[in-house]
TIVEX-879212 format. One record per atom (N, C-alpha, C): residue in one letter; x, y, z. Coordinates in steps of 0.05 Angstrom, whole numbers, plus 5000, padded with zeros to 4 digits. Layout:
# residues N
aXYZ
...
# end
This chain:
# residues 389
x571920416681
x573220676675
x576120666683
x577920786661
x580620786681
x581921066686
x583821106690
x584921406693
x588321446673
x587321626661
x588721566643
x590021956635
x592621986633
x593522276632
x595022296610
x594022446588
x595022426564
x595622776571
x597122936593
x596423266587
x599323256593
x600823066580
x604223226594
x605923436580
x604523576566
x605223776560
x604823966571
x602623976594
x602824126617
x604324146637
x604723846653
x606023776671
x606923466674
x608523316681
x609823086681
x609222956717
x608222776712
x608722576734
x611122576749
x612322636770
x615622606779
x616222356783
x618622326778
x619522086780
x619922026799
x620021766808
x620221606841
x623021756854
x625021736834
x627621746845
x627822036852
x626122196829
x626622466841
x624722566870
x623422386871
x622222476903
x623522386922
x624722166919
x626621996938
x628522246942
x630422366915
x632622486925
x631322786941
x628922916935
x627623136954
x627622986976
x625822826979
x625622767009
x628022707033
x629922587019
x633322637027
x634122937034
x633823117012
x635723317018
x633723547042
x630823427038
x628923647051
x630423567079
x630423247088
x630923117114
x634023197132
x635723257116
x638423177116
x640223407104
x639023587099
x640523817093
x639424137083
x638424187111
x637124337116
x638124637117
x641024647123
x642224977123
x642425067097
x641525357104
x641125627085
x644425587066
x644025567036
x646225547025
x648225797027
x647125987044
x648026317037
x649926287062
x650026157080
x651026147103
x653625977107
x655126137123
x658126067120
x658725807138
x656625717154
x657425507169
x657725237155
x657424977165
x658324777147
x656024657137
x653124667151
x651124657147
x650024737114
x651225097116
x649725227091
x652325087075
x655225057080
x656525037053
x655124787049
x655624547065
x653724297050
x651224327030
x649624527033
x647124507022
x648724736990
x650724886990
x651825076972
x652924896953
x654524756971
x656124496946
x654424346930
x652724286934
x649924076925
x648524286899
x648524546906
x646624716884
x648924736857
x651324766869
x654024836847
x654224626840
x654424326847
x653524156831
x652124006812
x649924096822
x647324226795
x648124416778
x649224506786
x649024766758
x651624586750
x653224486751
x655224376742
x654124296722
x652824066730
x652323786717
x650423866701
x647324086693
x647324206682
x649024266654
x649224486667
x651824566640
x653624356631
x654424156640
x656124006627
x653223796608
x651523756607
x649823666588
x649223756562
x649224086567
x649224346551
x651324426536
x653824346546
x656124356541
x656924686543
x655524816566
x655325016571
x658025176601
x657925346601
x659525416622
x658025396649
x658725296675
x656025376698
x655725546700
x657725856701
x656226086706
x653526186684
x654426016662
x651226066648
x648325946662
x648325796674
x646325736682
x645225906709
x642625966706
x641826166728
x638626086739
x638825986759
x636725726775
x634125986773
x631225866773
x629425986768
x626625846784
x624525986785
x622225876794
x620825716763
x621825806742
x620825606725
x621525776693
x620325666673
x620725756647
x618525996643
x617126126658
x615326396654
x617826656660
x618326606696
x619326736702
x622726796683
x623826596675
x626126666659
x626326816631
x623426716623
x622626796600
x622327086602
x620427196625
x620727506630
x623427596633
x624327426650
x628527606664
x629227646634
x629627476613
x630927556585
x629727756583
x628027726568
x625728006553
x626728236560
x625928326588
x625728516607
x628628596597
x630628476614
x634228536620
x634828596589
x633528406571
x634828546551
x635128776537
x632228906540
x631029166536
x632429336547
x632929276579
x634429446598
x637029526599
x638129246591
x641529196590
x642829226570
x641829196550
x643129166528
x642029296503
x640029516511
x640029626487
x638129606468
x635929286475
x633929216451
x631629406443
x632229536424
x630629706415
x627429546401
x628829416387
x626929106371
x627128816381
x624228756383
x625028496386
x622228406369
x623128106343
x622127946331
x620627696348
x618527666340
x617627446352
x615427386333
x614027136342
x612027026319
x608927096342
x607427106332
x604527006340
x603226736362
x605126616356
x604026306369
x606326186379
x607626456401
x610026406419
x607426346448
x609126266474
x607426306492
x606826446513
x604426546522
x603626776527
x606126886557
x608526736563
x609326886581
x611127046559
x612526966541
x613727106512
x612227336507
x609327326490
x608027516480
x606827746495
x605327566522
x604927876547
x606828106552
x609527906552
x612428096565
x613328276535
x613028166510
x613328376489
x611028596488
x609428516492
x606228716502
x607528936506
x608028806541
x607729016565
x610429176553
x613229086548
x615629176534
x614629446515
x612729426487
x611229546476
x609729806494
x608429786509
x606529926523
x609030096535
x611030046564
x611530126581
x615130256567
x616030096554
x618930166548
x618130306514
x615730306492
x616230346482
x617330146454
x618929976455
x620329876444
x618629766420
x620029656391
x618529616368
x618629256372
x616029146359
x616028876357
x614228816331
x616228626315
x615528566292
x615028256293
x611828156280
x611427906273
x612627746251
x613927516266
x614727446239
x612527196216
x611827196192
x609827076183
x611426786193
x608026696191
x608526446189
x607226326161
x608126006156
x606025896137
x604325726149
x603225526132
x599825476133
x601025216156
x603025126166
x603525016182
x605025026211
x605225316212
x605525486240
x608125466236
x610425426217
x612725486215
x613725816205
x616025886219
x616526176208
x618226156178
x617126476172
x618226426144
x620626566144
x623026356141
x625926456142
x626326646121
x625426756107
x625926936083
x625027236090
x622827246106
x620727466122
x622527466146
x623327396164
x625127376184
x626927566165
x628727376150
x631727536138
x630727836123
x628227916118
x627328176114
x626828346142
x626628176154
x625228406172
x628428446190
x630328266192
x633028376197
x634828566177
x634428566157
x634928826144
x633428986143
x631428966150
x630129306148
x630029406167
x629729306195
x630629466215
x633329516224
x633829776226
x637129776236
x637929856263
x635429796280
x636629806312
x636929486323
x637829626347
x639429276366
x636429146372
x636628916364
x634528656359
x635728466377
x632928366382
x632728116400
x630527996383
x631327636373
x629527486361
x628527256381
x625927236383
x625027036405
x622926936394
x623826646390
x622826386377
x622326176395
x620126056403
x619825796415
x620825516399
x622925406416
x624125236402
x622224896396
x620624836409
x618124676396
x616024826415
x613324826397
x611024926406
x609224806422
x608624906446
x607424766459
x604424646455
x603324816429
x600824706427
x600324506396
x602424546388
x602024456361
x604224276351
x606524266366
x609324066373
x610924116348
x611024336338
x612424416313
x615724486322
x617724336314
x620224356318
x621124606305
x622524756310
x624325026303
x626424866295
x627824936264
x630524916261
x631225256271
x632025036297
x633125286312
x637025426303
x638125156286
x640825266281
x640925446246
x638325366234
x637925606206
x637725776221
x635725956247
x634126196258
x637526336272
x638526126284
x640726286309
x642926326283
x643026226262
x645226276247
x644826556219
x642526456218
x640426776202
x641827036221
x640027026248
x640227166261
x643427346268
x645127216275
x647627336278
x650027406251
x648627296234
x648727496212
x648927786202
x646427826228
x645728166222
x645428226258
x647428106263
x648128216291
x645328206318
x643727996314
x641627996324
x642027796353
x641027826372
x640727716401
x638527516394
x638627246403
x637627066398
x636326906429
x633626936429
x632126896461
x630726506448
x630426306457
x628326136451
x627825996477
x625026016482
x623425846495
x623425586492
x625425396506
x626325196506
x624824946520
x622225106530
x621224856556
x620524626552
x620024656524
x618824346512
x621024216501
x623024356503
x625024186493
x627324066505
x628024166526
x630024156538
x628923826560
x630123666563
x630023456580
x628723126560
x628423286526
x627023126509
x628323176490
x630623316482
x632723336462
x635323456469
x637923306460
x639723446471
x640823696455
x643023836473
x642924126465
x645624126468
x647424266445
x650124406457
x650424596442
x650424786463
x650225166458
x652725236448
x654624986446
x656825046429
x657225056397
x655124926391
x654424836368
x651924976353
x650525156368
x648325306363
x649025586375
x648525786363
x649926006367
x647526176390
x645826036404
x643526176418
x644826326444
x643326586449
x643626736471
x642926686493
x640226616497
x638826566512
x636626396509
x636826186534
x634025866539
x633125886568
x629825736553
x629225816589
x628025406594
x628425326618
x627425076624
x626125066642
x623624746646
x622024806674
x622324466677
x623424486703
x623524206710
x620524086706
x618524156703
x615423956705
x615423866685
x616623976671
x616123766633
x618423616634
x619823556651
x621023286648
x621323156669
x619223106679
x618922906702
x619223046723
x620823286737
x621923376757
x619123556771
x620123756797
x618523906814
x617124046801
x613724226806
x614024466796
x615624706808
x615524916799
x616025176813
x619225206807
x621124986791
x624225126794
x624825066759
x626325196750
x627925226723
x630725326722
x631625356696
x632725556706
x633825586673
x635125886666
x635226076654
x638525946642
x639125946613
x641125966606
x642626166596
x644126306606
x644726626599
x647726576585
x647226616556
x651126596547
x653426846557
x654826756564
x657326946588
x658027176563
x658127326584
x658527566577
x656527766553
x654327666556
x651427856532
x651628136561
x651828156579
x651128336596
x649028526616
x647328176614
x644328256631
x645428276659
x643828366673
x644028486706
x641428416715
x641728306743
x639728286754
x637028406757
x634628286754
x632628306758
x631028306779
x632328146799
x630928126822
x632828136845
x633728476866
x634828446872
x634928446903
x637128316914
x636928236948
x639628116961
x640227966966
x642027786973
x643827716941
x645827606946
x647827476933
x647727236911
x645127086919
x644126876911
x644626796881
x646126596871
x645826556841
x648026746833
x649626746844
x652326866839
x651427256832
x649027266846
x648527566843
x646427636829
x646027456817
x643727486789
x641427496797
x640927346821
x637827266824
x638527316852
x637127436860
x636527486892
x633827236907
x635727156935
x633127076952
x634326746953
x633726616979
x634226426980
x633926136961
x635226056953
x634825826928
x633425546948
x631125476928
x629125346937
x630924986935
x632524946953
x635324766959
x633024446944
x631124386954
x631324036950
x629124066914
x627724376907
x627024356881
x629824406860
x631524496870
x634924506853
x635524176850
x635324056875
x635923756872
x634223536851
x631823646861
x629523456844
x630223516812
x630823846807
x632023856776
x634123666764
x636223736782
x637323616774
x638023326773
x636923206789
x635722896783
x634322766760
x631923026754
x630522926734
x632322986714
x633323206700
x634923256689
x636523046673
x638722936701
x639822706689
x639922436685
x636622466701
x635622156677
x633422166658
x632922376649
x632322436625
x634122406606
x636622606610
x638722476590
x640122236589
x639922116614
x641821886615
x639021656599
x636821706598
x635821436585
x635321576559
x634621776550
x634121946527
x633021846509
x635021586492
x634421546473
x632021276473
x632921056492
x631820956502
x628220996505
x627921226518
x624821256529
x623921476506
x625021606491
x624421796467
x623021566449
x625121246443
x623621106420
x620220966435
x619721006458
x618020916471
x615921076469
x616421356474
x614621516477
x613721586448
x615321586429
x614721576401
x613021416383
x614721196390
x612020876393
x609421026394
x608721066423
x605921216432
x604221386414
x606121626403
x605021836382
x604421606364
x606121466346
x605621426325
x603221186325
x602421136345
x599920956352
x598220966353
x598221246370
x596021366375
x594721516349
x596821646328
x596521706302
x595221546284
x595721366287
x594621016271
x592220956281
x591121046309
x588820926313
x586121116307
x587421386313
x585221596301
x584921706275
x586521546266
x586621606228
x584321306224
x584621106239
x582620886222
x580320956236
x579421036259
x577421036270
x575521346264
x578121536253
x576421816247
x578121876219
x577021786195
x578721826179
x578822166163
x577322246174
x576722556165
x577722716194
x578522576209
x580222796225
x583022876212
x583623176228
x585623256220
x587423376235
x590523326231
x591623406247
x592923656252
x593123856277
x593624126272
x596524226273
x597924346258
x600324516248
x601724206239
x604524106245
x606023916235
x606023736260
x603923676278
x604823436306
x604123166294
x603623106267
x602722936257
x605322776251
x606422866233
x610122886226
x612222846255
x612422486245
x614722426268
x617122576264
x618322736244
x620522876241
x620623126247
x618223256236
x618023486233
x618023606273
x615323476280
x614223566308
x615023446322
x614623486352
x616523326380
x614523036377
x615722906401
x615422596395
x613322646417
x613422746436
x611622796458
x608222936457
x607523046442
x604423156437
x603623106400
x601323036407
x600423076380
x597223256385
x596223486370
x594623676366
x592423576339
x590223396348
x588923336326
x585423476332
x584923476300
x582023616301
x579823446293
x578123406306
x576323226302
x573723216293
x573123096278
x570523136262
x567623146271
x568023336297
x565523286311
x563823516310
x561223536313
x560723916315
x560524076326
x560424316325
x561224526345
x560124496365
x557024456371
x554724366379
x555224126410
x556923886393
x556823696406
x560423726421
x562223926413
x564523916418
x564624026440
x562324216448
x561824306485
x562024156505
x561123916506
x561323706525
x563623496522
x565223536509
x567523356498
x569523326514
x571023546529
x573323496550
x571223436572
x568823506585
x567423426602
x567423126601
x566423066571
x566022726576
x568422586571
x570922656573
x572522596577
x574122556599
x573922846616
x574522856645
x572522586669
x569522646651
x567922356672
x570222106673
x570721986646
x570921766633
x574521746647
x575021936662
x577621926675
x579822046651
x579622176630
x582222226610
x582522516616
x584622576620
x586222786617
x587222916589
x586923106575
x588323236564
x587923456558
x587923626537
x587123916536
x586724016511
x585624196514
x584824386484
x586624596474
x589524686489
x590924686482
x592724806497
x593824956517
x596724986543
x594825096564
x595224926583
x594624976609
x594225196618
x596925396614
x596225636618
x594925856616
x592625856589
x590425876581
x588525756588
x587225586600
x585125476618
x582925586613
x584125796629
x581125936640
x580226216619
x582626176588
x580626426571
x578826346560
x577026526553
x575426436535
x575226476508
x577426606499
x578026706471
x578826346454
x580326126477
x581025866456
x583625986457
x584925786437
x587925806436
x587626036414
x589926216425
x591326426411
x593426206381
x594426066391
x596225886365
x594225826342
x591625626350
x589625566326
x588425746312
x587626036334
x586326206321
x588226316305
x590926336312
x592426436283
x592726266263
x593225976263
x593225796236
x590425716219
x589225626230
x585925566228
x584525726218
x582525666198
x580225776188
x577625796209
x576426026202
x573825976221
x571925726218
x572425626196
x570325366193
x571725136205
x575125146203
x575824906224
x576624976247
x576125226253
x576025276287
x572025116303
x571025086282
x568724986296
x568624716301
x571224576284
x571424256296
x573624266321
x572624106349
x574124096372
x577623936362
x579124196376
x582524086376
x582624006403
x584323856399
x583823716431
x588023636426
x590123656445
x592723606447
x592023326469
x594223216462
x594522876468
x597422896471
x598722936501
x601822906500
x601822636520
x603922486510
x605122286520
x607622276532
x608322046552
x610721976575
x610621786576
x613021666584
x614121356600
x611421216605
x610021406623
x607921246646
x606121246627
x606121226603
x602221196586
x603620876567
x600920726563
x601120456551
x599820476530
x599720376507
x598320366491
x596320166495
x595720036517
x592320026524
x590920196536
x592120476554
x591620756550
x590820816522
x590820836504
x591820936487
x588420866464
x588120546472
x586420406457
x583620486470
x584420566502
x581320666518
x580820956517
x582621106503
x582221386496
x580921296478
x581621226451
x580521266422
x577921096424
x577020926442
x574820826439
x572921076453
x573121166476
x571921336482
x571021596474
x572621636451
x572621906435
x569921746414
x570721456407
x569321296387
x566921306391
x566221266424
x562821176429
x562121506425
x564421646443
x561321916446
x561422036421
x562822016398
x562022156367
x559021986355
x559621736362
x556321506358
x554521626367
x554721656402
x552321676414
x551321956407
x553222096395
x551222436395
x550822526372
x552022356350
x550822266325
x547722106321
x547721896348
x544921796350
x541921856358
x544122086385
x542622326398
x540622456377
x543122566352
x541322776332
x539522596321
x539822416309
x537822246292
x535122216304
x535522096335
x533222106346
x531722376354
# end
């Protein structure tokens, strides 16, 4: 048996170097950044250097960048501040955004009131830019459009510069859930007209628990969480000093090898695509993660020809057999409703064949790769043989 983690679309392995540089800054630079002695400025200079270096990847300003416990919590600070700050009467969003997006338009709905319009999708979980451009002329209050810029369960890429350029057209605030994308494609917000991105260091190799929020200067959000000074005012409470470091470590060797480990990790998808198309030729794959162009290079979302029956024990005999992956975002785990994304694309008759997500990294081999698909191979035999007998 080996051990084998195909779930990095949940969370990423950290990289050596980025534990090396935590374990440094935990050891060696220990004063409160808020503090005027030389202690806290040492540990202050180190965080403004991150946000530097940051934004200069982004080609962003540093005061845009606003350090976070991760891509949930930033995802709420937009939503929320926008409603509050600025006026959002409406805010657009799709169906098969993720649930820290859709809860916070919920609760927005429930508690503020505010209007939220679905935007359609088609039969491949893409929005329909035409229904979008209707539903911005027919409403004529201040809008906020929030689009996940690739999907976490189905790896469908957003042309995110048709949506941000639709959008400000008709004077619309532009939010995208960036987590899957940010540290696996590069970005300049100079070149894309977006308002607001949220990032989480764990999907690219880095800590859990820190992100952080890209806010374009001068939209006019105000703090959310307030206390101390912290984050130039924005964010209250001591900044979590060696998970700022570990970001930004991972950060910049994500971009600095980019292209490099993207054709690697791509390799992987497209292998792994090749081996479950000869071995299950009636599987199918779900929304566009099939499509090296279309979907990220990192997850592919395929459905398998097994039956409902026998698809109960399937992440079980997977988890024995040492494989990691999932049925579709972590963060959902523990519902029992299944993915909210499938149940919106999917028929009831192919919600009864098991979807199972397969994301890949640096650290997986394609003899990983060869002991997944055999294992998927025996237990479809053996419970095929099961029934016969």
């Amino acid at each position: 048996m080996q051990n084998v983690y195909l779930d990095n679309a949940a969370t990423t392995r950290v990289r050596d170097e980025v534990i090396a540089k935590m374990q440094e800054a935990l050891a060696n630079c220990y004063g409160n950044p808020s503090s005027t002695h030389g202690f806290g400025r040492s540990a202050k200079t180190v965080i403004e250097t991150a946000r530097k270096t940051i934004a200069k990847y982004l080609n962003a300003h540093p005061s845009e960048i606003i350090f976070t416990s991760g891509g949930t919590e930033a995802d709420n600070m937009i939503l929320r501040c926008a409603v509050r700050d600025l006026g959002i009467e409406t805010i657009i969003t799709s169906k098969i955004e993720h649930h820290a997006v859709l809860h916070t338009v919920e609760e927005l709905v429930s508690d503020q009131g505010i209007n939220v319009h679905y935007v359609k999708l088609d039969s491949h979980g893409n929005p329909d830019l035409d229904h979008l451009k209707e539903l911005l002329q027919q409403d004529t209050t201040k809008k906020l459009v929030s689009l996940m810029h690739i999907n976490n369960e189905i790896g469908n890429i957003l042309d995110i510069h048709a949506i941000t350029t639709l959008c400000k057209e008709f004077d619309a605030y532009v939010h995208s859930d960036t987590v899957q994308s940010i540290g696996h494609y590069p970005w300049d917000v100079q070149q894309i007209p977006i308002d607001f991105m949220t990032a989480a260091a764990h999907k690219f190799h880095g800590p859990k628990g820190v992100g952080f929020a890209y806010l374009r200067k001068n939209t006019g959000l105000k703090p959310m969480i307030l206390g101390g000074a912290q984050e130039r005012g924005f964010r209250a409470g001591t900044e979590p000093f060696h998970n700022i470091v570990g970001l930004e470590e991972a950060f910049v060797l994500a971009y600095e090898n980019l292209e490099e480990e993207k054709r690697y990790v791509a390799d992987l998808k497209a292998y792994f695509i090749r081996k479950i198309q000869k071995e299950f030729p009636e599987a199918r794959f779900n929304g566009l993660s099939a499509d090296m162009e279309k979907s990220t290079y990192t997850l592919v979302s395929v459905r398998l020809p097994i039956s409902q029956e026998k698809a109960l024990m399937l992440l079980f005999h997977l988890d024995i057999k040492g494989i990691a992956c999932s049925k579709g975002s972590a963060c959902q785990s523990g519902s029992n409703g299944g993915s909210h994304v499938l149940n919106e694309l999917l028929s009831e008759e192919e919600l009864k064949k098991p979807s199972l997500r397969f994301s890949f990294s640096i650290y997986n081999t394609k003899e990983e790769i060869d002991y997944v698909v055999q294992v998927l191979k025996d237990f479809a035999r053996d419970q095929t043989a099961s029934l016969i007998t």
